[in-house]
N, C-alpha and C positions, 0 to 999 in steps of 0.2 A: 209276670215272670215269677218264678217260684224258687226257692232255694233248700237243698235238704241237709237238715243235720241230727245228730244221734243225740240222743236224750240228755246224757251226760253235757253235753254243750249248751244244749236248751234252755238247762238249771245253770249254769254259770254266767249266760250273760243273756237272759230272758227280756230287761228292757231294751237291749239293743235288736232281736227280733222282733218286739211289740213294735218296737219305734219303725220295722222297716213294711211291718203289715201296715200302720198307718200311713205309708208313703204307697200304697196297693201291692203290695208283694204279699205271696203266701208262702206261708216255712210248713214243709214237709217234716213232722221231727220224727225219727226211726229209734227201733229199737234193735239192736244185733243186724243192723242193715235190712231193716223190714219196715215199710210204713206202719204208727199204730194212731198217728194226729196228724194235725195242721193245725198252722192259727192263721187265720182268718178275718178280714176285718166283718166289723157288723154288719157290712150291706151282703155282703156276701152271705153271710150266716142268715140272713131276714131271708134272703131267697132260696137255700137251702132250704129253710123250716117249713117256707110255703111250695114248694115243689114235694118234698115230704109229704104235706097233710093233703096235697092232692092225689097223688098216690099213682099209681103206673095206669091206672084205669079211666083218668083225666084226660089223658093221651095228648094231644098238638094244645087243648084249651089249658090244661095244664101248666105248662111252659109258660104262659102270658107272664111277663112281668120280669122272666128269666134272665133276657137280658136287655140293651139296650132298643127301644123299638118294636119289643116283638111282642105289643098288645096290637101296633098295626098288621104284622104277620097275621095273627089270628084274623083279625078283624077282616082283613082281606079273602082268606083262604076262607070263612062264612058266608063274604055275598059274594065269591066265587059258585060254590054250592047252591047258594037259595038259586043265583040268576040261573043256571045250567041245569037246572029240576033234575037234579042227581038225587035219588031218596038215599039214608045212610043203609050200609049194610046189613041184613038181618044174622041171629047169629043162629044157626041150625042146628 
């Protein structure tokens, strides 16, 4: 669940959104009613940074680790492929 509030608030009672990102919530904080952050706990943010450094060209192997389980997604959707002698796409 996630909760949005405007900047102004953010700075006024700042550990009481820490305190609710540590209970797994994520605070949306707007500025003029426009997203410009989030806070975020660290597990969140580690997956973040590694979906980042994989980069949109990663594609499904990318995602590993994403979220709960889905190193077996991959792991499946690979000997999916090998057993079905699918060759990958070529790009022309």
């Amino acid at each position: 669940m996630s909760k949005t509030v405007a900047i102004a608030e953010a700075k006024k009672q700042l550990s009481s959104w820490v305190r609710d990102v540590e209970h797994g919530e994520t605070v949306v904080i707007t500025r003029r009613g426009k997203p410009v952050a989030a806070l975020v706990g660290t597990d969140n943010l580690e997956q973040l940074m590694r979906l980042r450094a994989a980069g949109p060209e990663a594609g499904l192997a990318g995602l590993a680790g994403g979220w709960e389980d889905s190193e077996a997604l991959v792991a499946h959707a690979l000997a999916h492929v090998r057993t079905s002698g699918r060759q990958p796409c070529e790009k022309g």
